[in-house]
PDB file with one MODEL, atoms N, CA, C and O in Angstrom:
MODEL        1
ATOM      1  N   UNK A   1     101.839  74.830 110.090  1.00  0.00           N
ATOM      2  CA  UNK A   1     101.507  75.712 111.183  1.00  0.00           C
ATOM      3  C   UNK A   1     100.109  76.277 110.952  1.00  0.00           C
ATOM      4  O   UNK A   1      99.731  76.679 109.852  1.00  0.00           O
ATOM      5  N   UNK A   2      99.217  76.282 112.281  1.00  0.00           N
ATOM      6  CA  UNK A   2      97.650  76.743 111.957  1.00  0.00           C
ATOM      7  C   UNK A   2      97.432  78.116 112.144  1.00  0.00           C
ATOM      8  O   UNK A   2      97.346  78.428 113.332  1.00  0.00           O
ATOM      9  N   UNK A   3      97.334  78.893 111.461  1.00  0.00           N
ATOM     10  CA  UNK A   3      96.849  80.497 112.376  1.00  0.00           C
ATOM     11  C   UNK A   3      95.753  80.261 113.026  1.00  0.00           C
ATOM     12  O   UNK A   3      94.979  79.329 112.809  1.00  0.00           O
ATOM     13  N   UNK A   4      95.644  81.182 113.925  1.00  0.00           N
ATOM     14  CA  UNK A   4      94.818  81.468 114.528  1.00  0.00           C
ATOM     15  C   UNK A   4      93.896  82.806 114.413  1.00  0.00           C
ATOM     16  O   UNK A   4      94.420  83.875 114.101  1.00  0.00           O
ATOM     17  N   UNK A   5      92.531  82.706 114.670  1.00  0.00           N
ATOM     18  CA  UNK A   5      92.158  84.056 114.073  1.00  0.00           C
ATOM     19  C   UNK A   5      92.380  85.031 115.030  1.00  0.00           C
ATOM     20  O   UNK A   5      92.605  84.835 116.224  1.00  0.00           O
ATOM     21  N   UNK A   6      92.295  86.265 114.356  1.00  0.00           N
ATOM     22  CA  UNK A   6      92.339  87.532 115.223  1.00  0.00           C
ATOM     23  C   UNK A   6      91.778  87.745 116.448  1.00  0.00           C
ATOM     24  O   UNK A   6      90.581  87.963 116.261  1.00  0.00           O
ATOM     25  N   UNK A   7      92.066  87.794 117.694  1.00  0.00           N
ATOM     26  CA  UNK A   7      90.823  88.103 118.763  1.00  0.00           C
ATOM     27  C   UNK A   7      90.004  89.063 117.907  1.00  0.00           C
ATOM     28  O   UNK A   7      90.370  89.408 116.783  1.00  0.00           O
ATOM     29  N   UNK A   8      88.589  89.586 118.640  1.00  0.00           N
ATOM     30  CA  UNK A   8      87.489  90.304 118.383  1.00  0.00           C
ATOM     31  C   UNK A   8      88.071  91.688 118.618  1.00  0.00           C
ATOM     32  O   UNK A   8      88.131  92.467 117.667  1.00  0.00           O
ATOM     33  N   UNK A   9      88.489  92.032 119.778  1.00  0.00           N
ATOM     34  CA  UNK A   9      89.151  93.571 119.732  1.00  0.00           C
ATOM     35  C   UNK A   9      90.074  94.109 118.744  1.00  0.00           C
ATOM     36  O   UNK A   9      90.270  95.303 118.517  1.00  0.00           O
ATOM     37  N   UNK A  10      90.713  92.937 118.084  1.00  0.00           N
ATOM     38  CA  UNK A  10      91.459  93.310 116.865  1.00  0.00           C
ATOM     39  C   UNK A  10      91.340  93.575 115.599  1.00  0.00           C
ATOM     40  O   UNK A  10      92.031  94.224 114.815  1.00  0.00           O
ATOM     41  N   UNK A  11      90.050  92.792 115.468  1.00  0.00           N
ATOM     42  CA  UNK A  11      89.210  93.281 114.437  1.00  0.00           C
ATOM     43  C   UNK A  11      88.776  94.368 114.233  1.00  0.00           C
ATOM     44  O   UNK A  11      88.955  95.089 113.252  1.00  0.00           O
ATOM     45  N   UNK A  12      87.936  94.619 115.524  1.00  0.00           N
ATOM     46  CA  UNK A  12      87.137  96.018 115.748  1.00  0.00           C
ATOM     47  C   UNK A  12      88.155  97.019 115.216  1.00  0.00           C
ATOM     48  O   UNK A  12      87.943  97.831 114.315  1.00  0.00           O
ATOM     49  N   UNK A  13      89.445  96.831 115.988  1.00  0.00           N
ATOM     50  CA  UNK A  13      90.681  98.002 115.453  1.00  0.00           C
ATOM     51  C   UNK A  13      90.779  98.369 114.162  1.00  0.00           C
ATOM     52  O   UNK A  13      90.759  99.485 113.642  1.00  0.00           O
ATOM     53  N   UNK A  14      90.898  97.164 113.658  1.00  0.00           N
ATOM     54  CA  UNK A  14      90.788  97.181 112.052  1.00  0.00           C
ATOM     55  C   UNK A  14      89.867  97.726 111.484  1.00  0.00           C
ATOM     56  O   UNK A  14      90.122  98.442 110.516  1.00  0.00           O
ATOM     57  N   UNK A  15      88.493  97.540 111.932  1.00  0.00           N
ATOM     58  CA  UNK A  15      87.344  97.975 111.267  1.00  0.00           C
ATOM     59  C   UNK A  15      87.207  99.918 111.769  1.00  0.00           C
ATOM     60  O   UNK A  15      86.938 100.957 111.168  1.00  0.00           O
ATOM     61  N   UNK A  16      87.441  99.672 112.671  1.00  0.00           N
ATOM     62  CA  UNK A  16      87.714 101.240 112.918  1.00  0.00           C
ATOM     63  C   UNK A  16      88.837 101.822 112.281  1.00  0.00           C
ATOM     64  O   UNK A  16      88.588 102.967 111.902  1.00  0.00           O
ATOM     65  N   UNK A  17      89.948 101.448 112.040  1.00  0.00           N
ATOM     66  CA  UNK A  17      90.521 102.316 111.553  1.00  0.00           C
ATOM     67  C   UNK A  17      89.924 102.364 109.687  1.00  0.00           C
ATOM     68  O   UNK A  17      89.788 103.490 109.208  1.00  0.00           O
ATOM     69  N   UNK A  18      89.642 101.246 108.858  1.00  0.00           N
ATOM     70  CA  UNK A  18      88.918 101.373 108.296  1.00  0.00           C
ATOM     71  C   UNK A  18      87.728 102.854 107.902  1.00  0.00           C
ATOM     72  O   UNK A  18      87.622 103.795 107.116  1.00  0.00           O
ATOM     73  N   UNK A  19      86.927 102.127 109.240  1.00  0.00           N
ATOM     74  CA  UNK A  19      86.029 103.391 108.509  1.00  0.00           C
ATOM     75  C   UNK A  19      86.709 105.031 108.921  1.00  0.00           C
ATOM     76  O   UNK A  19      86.223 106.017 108.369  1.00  0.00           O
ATOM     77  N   UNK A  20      87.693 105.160 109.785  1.00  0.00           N
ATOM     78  CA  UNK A  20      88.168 106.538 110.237  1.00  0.00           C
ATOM     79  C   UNK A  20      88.724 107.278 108.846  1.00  0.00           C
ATOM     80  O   UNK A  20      88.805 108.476 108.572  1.00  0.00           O
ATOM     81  N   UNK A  21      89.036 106.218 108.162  1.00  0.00           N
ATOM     82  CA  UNK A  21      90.437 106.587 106.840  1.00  0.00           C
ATOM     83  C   UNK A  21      89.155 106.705 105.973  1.00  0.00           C
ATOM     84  O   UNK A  21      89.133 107.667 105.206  1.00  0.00           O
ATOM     85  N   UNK A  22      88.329 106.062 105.976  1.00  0.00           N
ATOM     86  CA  UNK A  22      87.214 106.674 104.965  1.00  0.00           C
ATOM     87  C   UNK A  22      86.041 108.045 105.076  1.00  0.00           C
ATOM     88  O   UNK A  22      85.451 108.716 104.230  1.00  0.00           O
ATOM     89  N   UNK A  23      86.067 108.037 106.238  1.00  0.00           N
ATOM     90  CA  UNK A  23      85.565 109.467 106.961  1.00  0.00           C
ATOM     91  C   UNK A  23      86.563 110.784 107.060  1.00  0.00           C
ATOM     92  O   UNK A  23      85.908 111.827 107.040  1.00  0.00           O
ATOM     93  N   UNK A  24      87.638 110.936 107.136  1.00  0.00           N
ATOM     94  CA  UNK A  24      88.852 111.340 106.813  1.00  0.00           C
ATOM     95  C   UNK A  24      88.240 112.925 105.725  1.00  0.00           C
ATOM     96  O   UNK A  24      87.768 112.861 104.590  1.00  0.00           O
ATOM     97  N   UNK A  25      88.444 114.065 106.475  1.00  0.00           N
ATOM     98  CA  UNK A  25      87.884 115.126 105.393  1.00  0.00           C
ATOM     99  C   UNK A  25      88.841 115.092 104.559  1.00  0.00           C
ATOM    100  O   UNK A  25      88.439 115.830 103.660  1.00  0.00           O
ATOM    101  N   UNK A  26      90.356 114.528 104.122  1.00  0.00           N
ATOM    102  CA  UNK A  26      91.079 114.269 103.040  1.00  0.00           C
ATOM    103  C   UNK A  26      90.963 113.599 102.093  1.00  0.00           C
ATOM    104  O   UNK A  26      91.177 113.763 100.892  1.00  0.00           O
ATOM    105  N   UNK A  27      90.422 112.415 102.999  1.00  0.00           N
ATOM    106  CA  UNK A  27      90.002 111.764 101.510  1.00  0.00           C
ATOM    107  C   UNK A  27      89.089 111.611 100.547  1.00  0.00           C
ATOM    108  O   UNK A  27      88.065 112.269 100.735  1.00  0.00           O
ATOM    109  N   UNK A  28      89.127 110.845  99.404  1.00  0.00           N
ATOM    110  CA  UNK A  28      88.802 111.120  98.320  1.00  0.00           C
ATOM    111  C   UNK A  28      87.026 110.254  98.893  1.00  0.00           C
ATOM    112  O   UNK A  28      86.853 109.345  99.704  1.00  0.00           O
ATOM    113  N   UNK A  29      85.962 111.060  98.023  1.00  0.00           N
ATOM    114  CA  UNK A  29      84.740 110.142  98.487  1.00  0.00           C
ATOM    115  C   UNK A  29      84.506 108.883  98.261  1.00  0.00           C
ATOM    116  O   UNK A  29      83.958 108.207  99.133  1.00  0.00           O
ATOM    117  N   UNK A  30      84.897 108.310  96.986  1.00  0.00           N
ATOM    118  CA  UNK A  30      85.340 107.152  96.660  1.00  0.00           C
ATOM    119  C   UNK A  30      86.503 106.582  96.462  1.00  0.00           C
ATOM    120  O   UNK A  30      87.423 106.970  95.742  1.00  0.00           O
ATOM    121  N   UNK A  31      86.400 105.196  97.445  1.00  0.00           N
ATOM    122  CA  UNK A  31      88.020 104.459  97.637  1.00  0.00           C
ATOM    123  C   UNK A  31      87.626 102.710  97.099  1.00  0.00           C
ATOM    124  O   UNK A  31      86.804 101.835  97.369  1.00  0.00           O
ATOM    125  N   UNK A  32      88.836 102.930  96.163  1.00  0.00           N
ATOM    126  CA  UNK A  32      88.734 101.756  95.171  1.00  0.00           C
ATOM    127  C   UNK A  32      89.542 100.586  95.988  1.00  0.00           C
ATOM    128  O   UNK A  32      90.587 100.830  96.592  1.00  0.00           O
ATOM    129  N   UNK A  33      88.931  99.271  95.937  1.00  0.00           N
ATOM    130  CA  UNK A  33      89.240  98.315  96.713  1.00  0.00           C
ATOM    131  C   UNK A  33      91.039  98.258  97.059  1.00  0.00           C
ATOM    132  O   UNK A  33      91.675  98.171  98.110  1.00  0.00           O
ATOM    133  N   UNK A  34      91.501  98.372  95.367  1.00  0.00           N
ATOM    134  CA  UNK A  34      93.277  98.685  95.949  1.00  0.00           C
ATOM    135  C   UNK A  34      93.831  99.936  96.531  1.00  0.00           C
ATOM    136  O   UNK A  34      95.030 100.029  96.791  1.00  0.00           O
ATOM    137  N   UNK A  35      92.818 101.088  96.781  1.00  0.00           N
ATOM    138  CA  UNK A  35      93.714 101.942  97.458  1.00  0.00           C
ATOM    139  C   UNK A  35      93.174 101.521  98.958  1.00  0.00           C
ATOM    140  O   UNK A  35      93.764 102.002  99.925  1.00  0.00           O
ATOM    141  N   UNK A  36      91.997 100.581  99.176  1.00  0.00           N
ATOM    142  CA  UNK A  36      92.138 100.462 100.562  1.00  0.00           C
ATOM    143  C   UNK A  36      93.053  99.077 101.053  1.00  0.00           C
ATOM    144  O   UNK A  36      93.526  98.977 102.184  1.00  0.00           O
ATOM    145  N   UNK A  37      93.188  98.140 100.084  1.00  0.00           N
ATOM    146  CA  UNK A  37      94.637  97.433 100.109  1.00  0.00           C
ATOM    147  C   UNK A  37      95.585  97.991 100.370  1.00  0.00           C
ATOM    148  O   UNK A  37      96.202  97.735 101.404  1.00  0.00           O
ATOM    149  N   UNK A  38      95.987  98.945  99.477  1.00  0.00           N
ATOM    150  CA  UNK A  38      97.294 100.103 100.203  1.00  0.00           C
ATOM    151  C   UNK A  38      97.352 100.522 101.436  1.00  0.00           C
ATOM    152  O   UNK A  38      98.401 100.524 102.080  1.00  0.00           O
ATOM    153  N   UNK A  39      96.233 100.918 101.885  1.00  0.00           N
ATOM    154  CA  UNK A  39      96.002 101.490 102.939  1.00  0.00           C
ATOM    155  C   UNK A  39      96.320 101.264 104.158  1.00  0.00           C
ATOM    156  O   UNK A  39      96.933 101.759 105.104  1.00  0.00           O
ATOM    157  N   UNK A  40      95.258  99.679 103.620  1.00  0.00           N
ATOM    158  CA  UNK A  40      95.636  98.653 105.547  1.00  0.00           C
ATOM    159  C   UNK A  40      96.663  97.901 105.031  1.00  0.00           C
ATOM    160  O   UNK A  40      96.449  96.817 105.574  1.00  0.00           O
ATOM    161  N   UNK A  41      97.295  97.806 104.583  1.00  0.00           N
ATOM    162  CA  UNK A  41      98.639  97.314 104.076  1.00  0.00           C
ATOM    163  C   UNK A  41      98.686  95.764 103.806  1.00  0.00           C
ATOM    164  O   UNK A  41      99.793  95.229 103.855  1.00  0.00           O
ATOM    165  N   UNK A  42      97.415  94.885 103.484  1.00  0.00           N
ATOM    166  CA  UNK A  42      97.003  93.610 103.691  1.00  0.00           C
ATOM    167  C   UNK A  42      95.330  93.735 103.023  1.00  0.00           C
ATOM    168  O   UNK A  42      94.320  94.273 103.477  1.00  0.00           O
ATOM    169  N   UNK A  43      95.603  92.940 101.698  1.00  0.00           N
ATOM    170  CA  UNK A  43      94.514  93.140 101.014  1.00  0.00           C
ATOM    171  C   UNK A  43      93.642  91.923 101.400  1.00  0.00           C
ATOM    172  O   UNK A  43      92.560  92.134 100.853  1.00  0.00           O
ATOM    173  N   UNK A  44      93.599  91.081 101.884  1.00  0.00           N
ATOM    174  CA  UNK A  44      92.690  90.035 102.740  1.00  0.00           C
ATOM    175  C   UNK A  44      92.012  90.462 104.161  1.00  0.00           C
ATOM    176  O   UNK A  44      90.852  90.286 104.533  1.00  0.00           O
ATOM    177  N   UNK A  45      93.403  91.246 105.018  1.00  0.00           N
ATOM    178  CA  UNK A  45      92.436  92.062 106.137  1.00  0.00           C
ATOM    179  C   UNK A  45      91.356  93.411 105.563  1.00  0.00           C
ATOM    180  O   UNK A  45      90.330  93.578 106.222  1.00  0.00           O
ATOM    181  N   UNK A  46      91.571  94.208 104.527  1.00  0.00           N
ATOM    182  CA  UNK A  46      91.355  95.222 103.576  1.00  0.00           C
ATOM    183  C   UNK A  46      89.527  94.562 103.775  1.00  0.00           C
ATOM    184  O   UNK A  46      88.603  94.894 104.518  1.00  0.00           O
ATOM    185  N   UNK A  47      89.727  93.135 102.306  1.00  0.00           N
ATOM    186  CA  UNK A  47      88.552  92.667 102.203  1.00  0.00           C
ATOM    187  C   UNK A  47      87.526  92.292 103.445  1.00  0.00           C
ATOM    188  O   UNK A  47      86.298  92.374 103.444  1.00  0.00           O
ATOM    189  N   UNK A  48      88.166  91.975 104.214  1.00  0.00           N
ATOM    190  CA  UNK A  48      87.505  91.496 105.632  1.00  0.00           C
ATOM    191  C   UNK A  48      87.078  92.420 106.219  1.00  0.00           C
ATOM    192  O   UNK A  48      86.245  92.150 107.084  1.00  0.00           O
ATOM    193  N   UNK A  49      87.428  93.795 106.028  1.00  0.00           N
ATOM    194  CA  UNK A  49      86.930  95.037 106.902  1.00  0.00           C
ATOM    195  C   UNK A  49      85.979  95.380 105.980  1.00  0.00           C
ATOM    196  O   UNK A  49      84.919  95.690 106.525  1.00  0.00           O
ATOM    197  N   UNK A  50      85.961  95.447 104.647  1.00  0.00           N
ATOM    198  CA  UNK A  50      84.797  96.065 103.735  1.00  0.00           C
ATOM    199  C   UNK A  50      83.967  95.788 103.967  1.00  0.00           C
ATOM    200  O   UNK A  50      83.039  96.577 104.142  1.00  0.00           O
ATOM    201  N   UNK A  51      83.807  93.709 104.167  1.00  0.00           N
ATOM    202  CA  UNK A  51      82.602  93.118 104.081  1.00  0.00           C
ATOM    203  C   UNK A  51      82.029  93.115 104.853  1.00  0.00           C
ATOM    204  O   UNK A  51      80.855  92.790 104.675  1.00  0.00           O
ATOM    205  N   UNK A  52      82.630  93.588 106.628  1.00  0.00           N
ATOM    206  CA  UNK A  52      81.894  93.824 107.636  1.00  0.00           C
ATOM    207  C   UNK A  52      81.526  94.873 107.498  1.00  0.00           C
ATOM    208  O   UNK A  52      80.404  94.751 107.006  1.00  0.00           O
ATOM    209  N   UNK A  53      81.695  95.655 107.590  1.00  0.00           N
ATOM    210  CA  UNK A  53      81.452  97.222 107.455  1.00  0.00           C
ATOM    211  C   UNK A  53      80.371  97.086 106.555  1.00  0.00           C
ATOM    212  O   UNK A  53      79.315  97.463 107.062  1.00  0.00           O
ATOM    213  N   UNK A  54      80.269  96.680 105.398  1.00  0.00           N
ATOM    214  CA  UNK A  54      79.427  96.985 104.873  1.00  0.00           C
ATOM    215  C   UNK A  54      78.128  95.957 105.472  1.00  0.00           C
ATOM    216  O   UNK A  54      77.077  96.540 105.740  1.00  0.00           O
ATOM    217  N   UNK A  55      78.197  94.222 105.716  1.00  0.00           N
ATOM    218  CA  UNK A  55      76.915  93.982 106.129  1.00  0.00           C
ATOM    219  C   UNK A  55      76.078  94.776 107.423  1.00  0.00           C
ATOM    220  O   UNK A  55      74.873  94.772 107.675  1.00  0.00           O
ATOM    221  N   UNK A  56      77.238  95.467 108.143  1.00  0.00           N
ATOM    222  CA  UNK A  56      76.694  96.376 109.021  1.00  0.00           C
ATOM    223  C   UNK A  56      76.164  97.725 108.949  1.00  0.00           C
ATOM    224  O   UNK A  56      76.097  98.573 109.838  1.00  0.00           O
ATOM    225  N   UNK A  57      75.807  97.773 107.764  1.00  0.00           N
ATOM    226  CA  UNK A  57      75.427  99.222 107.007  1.00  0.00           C
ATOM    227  C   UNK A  57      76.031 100.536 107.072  1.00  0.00           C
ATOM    228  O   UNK A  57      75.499 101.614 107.337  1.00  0.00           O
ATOM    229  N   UNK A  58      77.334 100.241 106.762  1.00  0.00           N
ATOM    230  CA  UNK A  58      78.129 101.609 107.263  1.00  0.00           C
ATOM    231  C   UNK A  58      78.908 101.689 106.065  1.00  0.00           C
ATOM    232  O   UNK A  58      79.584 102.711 105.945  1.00  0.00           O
ATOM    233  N   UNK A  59      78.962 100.807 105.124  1.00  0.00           N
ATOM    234  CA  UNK A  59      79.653 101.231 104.090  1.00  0.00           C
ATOM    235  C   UNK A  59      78.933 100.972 102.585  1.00  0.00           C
ATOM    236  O   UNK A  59      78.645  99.776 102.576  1.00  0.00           O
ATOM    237  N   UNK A  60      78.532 101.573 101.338  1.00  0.00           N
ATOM    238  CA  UNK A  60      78.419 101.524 100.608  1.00  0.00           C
ATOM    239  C   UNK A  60      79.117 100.720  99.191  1.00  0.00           C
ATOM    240  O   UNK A  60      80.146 101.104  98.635  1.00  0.00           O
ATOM    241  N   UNK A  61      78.583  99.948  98.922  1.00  0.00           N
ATOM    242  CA  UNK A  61      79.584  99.257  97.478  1.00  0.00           C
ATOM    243  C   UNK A  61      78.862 100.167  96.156  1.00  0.00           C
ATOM    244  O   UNK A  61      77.687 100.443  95.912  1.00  0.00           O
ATOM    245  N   UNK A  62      80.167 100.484  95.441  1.00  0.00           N
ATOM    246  CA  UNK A  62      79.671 100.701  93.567  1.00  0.00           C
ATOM    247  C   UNK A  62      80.505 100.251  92.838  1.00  0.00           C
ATOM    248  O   UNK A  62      81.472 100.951  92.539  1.00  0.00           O
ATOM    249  N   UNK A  63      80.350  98.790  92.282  1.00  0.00           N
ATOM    250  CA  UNK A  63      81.455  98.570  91.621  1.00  0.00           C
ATOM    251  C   UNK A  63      82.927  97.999  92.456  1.00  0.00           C
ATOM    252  O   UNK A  63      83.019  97.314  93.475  1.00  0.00           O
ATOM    253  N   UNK A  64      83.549  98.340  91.940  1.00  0.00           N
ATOM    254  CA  UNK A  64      85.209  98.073  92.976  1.00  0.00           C
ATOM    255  C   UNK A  64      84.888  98.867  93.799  1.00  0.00           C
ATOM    256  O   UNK A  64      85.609  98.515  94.733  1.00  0.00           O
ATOM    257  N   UNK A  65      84.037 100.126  94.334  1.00  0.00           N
ATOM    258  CA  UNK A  65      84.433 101.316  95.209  1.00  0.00           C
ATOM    259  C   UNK A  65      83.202 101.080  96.228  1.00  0.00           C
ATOM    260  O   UNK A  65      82.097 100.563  96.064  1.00  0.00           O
ATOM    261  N   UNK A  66      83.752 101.590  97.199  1.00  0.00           N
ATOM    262  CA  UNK A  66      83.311 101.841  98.580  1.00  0.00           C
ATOM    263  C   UNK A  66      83.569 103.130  99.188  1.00  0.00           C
ATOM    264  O   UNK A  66      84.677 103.666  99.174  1.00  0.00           O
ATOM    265  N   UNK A  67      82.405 103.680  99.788  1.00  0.00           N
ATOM    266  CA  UNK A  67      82.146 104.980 100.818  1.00  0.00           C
ATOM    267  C   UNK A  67      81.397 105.128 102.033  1.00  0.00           C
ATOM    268  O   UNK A  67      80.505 104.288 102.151  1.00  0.00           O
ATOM    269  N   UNK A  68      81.501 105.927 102.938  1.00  0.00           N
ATOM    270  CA  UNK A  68      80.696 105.678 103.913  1.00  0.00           C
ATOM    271  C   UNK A  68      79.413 105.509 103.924  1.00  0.00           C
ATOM    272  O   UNK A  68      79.153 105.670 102.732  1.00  0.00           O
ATOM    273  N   UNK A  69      78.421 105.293 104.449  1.00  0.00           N
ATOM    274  CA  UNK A  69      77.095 105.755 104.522  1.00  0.00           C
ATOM    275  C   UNK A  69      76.714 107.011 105.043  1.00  0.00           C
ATOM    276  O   UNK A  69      77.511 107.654 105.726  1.00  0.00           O
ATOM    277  N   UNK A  70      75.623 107.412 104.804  1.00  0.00           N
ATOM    278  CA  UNK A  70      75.150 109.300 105.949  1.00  0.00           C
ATOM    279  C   UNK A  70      74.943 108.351 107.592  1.00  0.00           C
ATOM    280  O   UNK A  70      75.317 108.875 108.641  1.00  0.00           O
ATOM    281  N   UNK A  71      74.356 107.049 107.568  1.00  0.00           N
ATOM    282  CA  UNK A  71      74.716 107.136 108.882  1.00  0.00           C
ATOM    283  C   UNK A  71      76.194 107.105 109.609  1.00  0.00           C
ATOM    284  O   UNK A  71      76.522 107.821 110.555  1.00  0.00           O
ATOM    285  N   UNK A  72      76.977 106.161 108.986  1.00  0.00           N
ATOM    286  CA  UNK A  72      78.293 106.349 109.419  1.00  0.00           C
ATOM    287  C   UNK A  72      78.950 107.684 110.281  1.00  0.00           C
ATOM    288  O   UNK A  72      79.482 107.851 111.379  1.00  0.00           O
ATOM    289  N   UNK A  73      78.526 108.648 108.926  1.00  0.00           N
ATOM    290  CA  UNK A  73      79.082 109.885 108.559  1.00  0.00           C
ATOM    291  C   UNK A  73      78.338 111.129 109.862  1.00  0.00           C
ATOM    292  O   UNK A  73      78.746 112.231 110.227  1.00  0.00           O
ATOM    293  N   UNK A  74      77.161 110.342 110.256  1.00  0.00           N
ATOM    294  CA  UNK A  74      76.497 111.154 110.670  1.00  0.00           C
ATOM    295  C   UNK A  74      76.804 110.426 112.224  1.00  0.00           C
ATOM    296  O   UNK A  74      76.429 111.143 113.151  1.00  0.00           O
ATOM    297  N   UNK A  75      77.220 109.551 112.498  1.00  0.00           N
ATOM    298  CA  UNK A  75      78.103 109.542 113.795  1.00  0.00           C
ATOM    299  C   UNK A  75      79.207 109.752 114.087  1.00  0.00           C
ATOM    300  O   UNK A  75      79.500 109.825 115.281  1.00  0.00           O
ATOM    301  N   UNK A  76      80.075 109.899 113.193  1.00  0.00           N
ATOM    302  CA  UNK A  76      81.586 110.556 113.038  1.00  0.00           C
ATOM    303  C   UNK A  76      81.216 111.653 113.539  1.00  0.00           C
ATOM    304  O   UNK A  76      81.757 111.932 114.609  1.00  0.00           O
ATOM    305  N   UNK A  77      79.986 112.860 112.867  1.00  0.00           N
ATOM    306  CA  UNK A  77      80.063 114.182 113.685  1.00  0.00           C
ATOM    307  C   UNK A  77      79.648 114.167 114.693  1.00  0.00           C
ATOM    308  O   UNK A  77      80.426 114.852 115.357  1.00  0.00           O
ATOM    309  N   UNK A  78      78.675 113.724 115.477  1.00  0.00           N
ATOM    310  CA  UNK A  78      77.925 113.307 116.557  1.00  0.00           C
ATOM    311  C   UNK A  78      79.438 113.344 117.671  1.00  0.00           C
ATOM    312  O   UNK A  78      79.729 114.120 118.582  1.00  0.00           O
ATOM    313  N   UNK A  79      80.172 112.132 117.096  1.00  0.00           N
ATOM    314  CA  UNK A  79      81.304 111.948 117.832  1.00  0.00           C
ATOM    315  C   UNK A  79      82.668 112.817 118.361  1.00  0.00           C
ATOM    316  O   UNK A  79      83.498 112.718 119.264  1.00  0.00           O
ATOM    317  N   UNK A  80      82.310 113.927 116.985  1.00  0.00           N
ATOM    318  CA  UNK A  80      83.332 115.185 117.240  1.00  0.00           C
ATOM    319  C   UNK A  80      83.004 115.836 117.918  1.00  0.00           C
ATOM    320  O   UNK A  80      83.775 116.613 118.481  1.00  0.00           O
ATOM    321  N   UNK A  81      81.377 115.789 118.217  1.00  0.00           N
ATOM    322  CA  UNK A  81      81.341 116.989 118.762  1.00  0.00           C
ATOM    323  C   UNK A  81      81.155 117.310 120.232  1.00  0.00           C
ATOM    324  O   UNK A  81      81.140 118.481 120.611  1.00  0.00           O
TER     325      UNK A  81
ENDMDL
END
């Protein structure tokens, strides 16, 4: 049986909820690749959201860990407000 990939809006979902859980005033500033495995509950969709996110400059790598960027961060408030 072949999968098929995700439509594009489904991604986006993913990638948004992604960066929301990392913008999140709860959470921790740095999130280590398995707690964002935990997170999105699928450590292949997990990886697939990092790597976009990040070639799109919104997320930071150090090591295993990832955080937002100030721009990210700085449209999250833009967006609250």
């Amino acid at each position: 049986m072949r999968l098929l990939p995700a439509p594009a809006c489904e991604l986006d979902g993913l990638h948004r909820t992604l960066l929301e859980l990392l913008l999140t005033d709860e959470g921790p500033g740095l999130w280590s690749s398995e707690e964002i495995a935990t997170a999105m509950g699928d450590p292949v969709i997990a990886v697939d959201a990092v790597d976009t996110l990040h070639a799109a400059g919104l997320l930071h790598r150090l090591g295993d860990f990832v955080f937002p960027t100030r721009a990210a961060a700085r449209y999250r408030r833009l967006e609250q407000a």
